[in-house]
Every structure is written in structure tokens, then in C-alpha cells.
C-alpha positions, 0 to 999 in steps of 0.5 A: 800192116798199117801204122801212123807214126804220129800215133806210135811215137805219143800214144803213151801219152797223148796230153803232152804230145804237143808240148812235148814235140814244140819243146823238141823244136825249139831245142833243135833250133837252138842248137841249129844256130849254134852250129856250122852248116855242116855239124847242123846237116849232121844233126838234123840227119842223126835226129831223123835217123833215130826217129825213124828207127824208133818208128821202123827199126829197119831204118836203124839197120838200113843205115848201119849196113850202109855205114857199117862197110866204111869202117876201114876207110874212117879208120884210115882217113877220118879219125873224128868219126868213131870207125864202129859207128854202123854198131850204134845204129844196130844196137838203136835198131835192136832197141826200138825193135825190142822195146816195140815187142815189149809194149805190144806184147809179141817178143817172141821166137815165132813157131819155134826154135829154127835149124838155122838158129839152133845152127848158129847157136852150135857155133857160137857154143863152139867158138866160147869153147875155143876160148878156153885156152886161147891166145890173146883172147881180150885183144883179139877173141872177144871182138870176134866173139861179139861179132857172131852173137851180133849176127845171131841178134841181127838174124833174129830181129830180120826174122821176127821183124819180117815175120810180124809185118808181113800179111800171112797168105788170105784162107782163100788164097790160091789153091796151090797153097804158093806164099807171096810177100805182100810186105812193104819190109822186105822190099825196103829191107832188099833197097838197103842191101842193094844201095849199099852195094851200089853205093860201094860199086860206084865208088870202086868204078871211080878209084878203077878208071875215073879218078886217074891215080891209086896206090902203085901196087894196084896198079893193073893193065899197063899202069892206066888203071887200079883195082877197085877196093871202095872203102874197105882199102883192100880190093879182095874183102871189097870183091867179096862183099860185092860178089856176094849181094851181086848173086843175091840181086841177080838170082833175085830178078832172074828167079822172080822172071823165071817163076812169072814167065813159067808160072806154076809148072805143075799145072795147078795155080798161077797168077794170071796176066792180071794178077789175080789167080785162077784155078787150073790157069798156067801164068806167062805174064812177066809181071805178076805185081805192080811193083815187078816192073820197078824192081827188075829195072832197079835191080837189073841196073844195081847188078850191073853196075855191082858186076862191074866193080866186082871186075875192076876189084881184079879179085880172083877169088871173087871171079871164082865164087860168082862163077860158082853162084851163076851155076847155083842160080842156075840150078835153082831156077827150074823146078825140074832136076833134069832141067837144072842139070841142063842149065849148069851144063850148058852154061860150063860149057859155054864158059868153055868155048868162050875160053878155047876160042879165046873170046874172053878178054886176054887180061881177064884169062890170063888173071884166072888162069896164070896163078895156077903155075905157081899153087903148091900143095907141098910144103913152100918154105924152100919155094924161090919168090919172086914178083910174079908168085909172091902174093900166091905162095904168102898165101899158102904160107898161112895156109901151111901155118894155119895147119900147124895152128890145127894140129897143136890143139886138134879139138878147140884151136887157139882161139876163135880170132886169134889166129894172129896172136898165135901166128908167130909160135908157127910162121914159116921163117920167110913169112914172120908176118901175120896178114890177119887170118889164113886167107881161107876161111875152113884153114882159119877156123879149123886153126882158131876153134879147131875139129868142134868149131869146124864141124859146128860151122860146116853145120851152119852152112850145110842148115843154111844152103838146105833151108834154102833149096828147100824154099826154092822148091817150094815158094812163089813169087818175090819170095822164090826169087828172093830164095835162088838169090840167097843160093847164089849168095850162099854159094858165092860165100863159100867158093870165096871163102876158099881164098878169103875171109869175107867176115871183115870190115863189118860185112858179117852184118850182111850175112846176118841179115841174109840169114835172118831174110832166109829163116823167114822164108823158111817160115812162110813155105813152112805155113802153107800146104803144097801140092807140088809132084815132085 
């Protein structure tokens, strides 16, 4: 859909347009010369931010998910800035989206109420059941709270926004009924993902090996170098993030070079070498559409240079959830389940070889595989603790507290995000410190919103991963690659969340875009009649 900005911002009244915009300049100027260079650069950069939003409120979203993972780096070193600012830039974004809705007359909730939204409704239910008798619900609750109904705000303005702007497959369009994202928006909104990842990537490489000093306890490889941790101040969240928009740019690339090399493997409809479909034709052409080339350059390199930093995090448990994505990515890549099998086998066991043979870097074997030694599954308060088992049993020891959190209020837990206010009622007495959460997501909750809130959420993800075989199956395209990376992410987030809680440091602005980037793929396989033999 084509727009003229000038257009949009007067057309509610055109005769003071113009006197209107000269007014504008000329209190900008005047300001300008009142300010520093500095305060002037940020002004003009908040005016165009805010213009832009008003005349595409993805600009708005696109700079809260780049300013939204710098809270806990402004928190820590720049008290001028309000580290919540990214939820300013959210909040402008839902605005102009909502009011653009209201003056055309099209807010509405597309074709009906989806499995994901009703998902996430369940659990926000969930967790304002918890809160019943929770502990420190206004300190530590209500922040949570508005955490996921910003998530399900985020996830339908994504969804609703993408659906209005992106053209609908022509009538006469290829016969075998495939989708294709013709729209600009999603290629911006993949940008803005991706910069922000690289962004943090880059910043992670310089504090491993480039800027030659960090905290003493990031030290790693003999003393010469430090864990990655970009602006999150902490290298396992930071790990995390990264982890889960690397899944999603590599299944992205490889997704859309696997459907353009194979083409349609029913034998129906493909995308000639030119791009233009035709009947019975079977496509071998890498690139289907002008823009192919750009992306597979651009999100090759923001992959590997976001794989990279992912490594430099020294993060076990990321190492472990993109494992676990590369598997999902390959399973989603053929069409075939007999052939998904064969990739994932092949790939566990070349994994395999490469370890057995000792052709994976020594650091990095020993990293993934020494902390096994000291797990315990039994109670650990009479564990001895050491420098070598410390950060494993500390773990645990949460792990063991979140339990007891559980069975003290088996139906609605203490509290969705009061895990720390209830943490010393039931700390092991080596441990009286609370680190937040129980480091794994399902103890975490299952300790905070207990067997109701578990259940909800275990829905949540059960519709999210379905909604998005599903679209793996059945899409063409951008939209298919977009699909198995949305797979692999899924599966990043959940195989991490075993050892983390990844809904930190403003990264469930993340989730909740990618939730709403899936909804709508859902929405456009929904609308188009397949003729795939399964």
C-alpha cells in the first residue's frame, strides 16, 4: 500500500498546513540555538523519531526494540536517561497505530480472535489469578503484570498492522494457492530485529577481545579475555537475546534458500528463474525476488557476526538452545518428514564426531560438558561449594526454593514475579540471597503462578510452536523462511529458558513481536487454498 506522508500528516486540514509546518521550524530553530550541539542532535533525532511514527508507527517500535535492551546498561551508567525510555517509544507507536485505526475506520481484530491471542489472554488471566494473594504484588507484580499486557498489545498491533499493509495474494496468482510478502513492512520490521541484534553483537565482540579489560569475574581463557554481556550487564540474558534473533535471521536466510533452490516439491507451482510463476514448472533459482540477493547478504553477515558474540557470551545455556534451534531448523526445512528426520540425524551425529574426535575447540568442550559433574538432582544443602561448582549448585539451590515456592500454594503460587519477595520464607540456609528468579523459567512460574499459571503458559507455547509448523508446511517464500526461523527461535527460547529467564532487560518486546510476526503468517496460509499432498 502506498502512502504520502505530507498528505497523511495535513489532511485534517489542509489551509493551515503550511502555516502550521513554518510555525514548527521556526520554534525548532529557536530552540536549536538555545541548546548545546549535543541536546540539539538529540532534539532533532526525538522530532523525527516522532514524526516518523506518526506517519509509520513501525518507526516507533523499531527504535523501542533497539533502546529497549539498554535499560540495564542506562540504569547502571547514565542516570540522566530514564532507563525505561524504549516504553515511551512503544506506547507512541501503539498510539499513532491506534488513532491511524480510528480516523480510517479499520481497528479491528482481522478474521477472528487467533489460538495465539486467545493463548495469551489464558495466561495473563492466569498470572491476575496469582495475584490474589501474592507477595509484594505492587513492587514486584504489578511490573510483571504490565509486562505481558504490553506483550499482547505489541502482538496485536504486529499483527494488525502487517495484516493492513500487506497486499493479499492477486486471484490470478499461482496455482498452487502459495502466499508471498509483497510488503515493505515486514522487510523493515526484520531490519529492526536484526539491527538490534547487531548492534548488541558488535558491542559484545569489543568488551570479548577488542577493548582489553572487563570485570575480574568474566574473566575466561587464561585472563586475556571476557565474556560478552553488550548492555545488559550480565553475559547469560545478554546470550539469550542473542541466541534467539540468531535462530531466527539463520532459519530466516536458510528457510528462503531452501524453498527458492527446491521450489514447489509437489510438482505444482514454482517461481521461475525470473520470477514469474508457471504452471507445472518446478523453480531451481536461488533468487525468486529482486530484494533475495540483499537479504541473504545482509542476513548472512548480521548472523554471523550475532553467532559470534553469542560464543564470546561464554553461556552454556545459549550454546545449548541453539543447538537445539539448528535441529528445529532442520526439521523444518524439507517438506518431507522422512527427510526432516535425515537432516536432524545427520546433523546429532556430525556433532558427535566432532566431539569424539576432539575437533571442537578445547574450551569450548570443556565449557559444555564439565558442569555436568557437579548437577545434582537431590537436595544440595549439604553440597561442599567450591569455585569450580559454585554458580551450578547457586542454581539449583533456587531451583530447590522455587519448589517449595510451588508446593506452598500448588494452585496460584505467590505471585507472577514475586519470586524474590517470597524468596527468603524458603531459601536454603547457604543461599539467603535471592538472584531474582529461579534461573529456569517452568520452576519460576510454576513457583509464582503455580499448576493454573504453568498450564496456561505450556498452552501458550504448545499454540506458538503448532501455529508455526504449521506455516512451515504450507507457506512459499519470504513468508516460509520467516516461518522456520520463528521455529528455531521458538525452540531457542524454550531449551534456554531450562537455565534462564529470558524475559529480562525489556527483551519480551522481542517475544511479543515475534509473536505477532507469526499470528500473522498464520493469517496469510489461512487465506489461501493449498493443494500440498501430504
Amino acid at each position: 500500500m502506498r502512502f504520502l506522508p505530507y498528505r497523511r500528516l495535513t489532511a485534517w486540514n489542509r489551509s493551515l498546513a503550511i502555516p502550521l509546518s513554518v510555525a514548527i521550524a521556526i520554534l525548532v530553530g529557536f530552540l536549536l540555538v538555545q541548546l548545546s550541539p549535543l541536546e540539539g542532535a538529540a532534539l532533532v533525532g526525538l522530532t523525527a523519531i516522532v514524526v516518523g511514527t506518526v506517519i509509520e508507527p513501525l518507526v516507533g517500535l523499531g527504535v523501542a526494540l533497539f533502546v529497549g535492551p539498554l535499560k540495564a546498561y542506562l540504569s547502571a551508567n547514565v542516570p540522566q536517561v530514564p532507563a525505561q525510555v524504549g516504553h515511551v517509544f512503544v506506547a507512541l507507536a501503539l498510539g499513532s497505530w491506534l488513532m491511524k485505526g480510528l480516523s480510517e475506520r479499520r481497528v479491528c481484530l482481522g478474521d477472528g480472535i487467533s489460538p495465539l491471542f486467545l493463548s495469551l489472554f489464558a495466561f495473563l488471566g492466569a498470572a491476575l489469578l496469582s495475584a490474589w494473594d501474592a507477595v509484594g504484588l505492587a513492587a514486584y507484580g504489578l511490573p510483571e503484570l504490565i509486562k505481558w499486557a504490553e506483550i499482547i498489545l505489541v502482538f496485536l498491533f504486529i499483527r494488525e498492522h502487517l495484516v493492513a499493509n500487506t497486499p493479499a495474494r492477486p486471484a490470478d496468482g499461482p496455482a498452487s494457492g502459495a502466499s508471498t510478502v509483497t510488503g515493505r513492512h515486514v522487510y523493515w520490521l526484520m531490519a529492526a530485529l536484526l539491527g538490534s541484534g547487531v548492534f548488541q553483537a558488535l558491542v559484545g565482540i569489543w568488551q570479548f577481545g577488542l577493548r582489553g579489560e572487563g570485570p575480574d569475574h568474566f574473566r575466561i581463557l587464561g585472563g586475556d579475555f571476557f565474556r560478552a554481556y553488550g548492555t545488559f550487564e550480565q553475559p547469560n540474558p545478554y546470550a539469550g537475546y542473542l541466541g534467539l534473533t540468531t535462530a531466527l535471521a539463520v532459519g530466516t536466510v536458510i528457510g528462503l534458500a531452501w524453498d527458492r533452490l527446491a521450489g514447489d516439491e509437489t510438482g505444482t507451482t514454482g517461481r521461475s528463474s525470473r520470477g514469474r510463476g508457471k504452471t507445472g514448472e518446478r523453480t531451481i533459482s536461488l533468487v525468486g525476488h529482486r530484494a533475495d540477493l540483499l537479504f541473504y547478504l545482509l542476513g548472512g553477515v548480521a548472523s554471523m557476526v550475532m553467532f559470534g558474540a553469542m560464543i564470546a557470551s561464554w553461556s552454556r545455556g545459549a550454546w545449548l538452545g541453539f543447538g537445539a534451534a539448528t535441529m528445529a531448523i532442520a526439521a523444518a526445512l524439507p517438506r518431507r518428514m522422512v527427510w526432516s528426520v535425515v537432516l536432524v540425524a545427520a546433523l546429532v551425529i556430525g556433532g558427535m564426531a566432532l566431539y569424539l574426535t576432539g575437533q571442537l575447540p578445547a574450551p569450548l568442550a570443556a565449557r559444555l560438558t564439565t558442569f555436568a559433574a557437579d548437577v545434582h538432582l537431590e537436595d544440595v544443602r549439604g553440597v561442599p561449594i567450591n569455585d569450580a561448582n559454585y554458580a551450578v549448585i547457586e542454581r539449583i539451590a533456587h531451583w530447590q526454593a522455587a519448589l517449595s515456592m510451588f508446593r506452598h500454594n500448588l494452585w496460584t503460587g505467590v505471585g507472577l514475579g514475586c519470586y524474590e519477595a517470597a524468596y527468603p520464607t524458603f531459601a536454603l540456609i547457604n543461599w539467603p540471597m535471592a538472584l531474582g528468579h529461579a534461573h529456569n523459567i517452568y520452576l519460576n512460574l510454576a513457583a509464582e503462578t503455580g499448576l493454573i499459571g504453568l498450564a496456561a503458559y505450556s498452552f501458550l507455547w504448545a499454540a506458538a510452536f503448532w501455529q508455526t509448523w504449521r506455516v512451515t508446511r504450507r507457506a512459499r517464500g519470504l513468508e516460509r523462511g520467516l516461518s522456520v526461523g520463528l521455529f528455531g527461535a521458538w525452540t531457542h527460547l524454550t531449551v534456554h529458558h531450562l537455565l534462564d529467564n529470558l524475559y529480562v532487560n525489556n527483551v519480551h518486546l522481542h517475544v511479543g513481536v515475534l509473536l505477532g510476526l507469526t499470528a500473522f503468517l498464520t493469517h496469510r496460509v489461512n487465506r489461501t487454498t493449498l493443494h500440498y499432498d501430504r
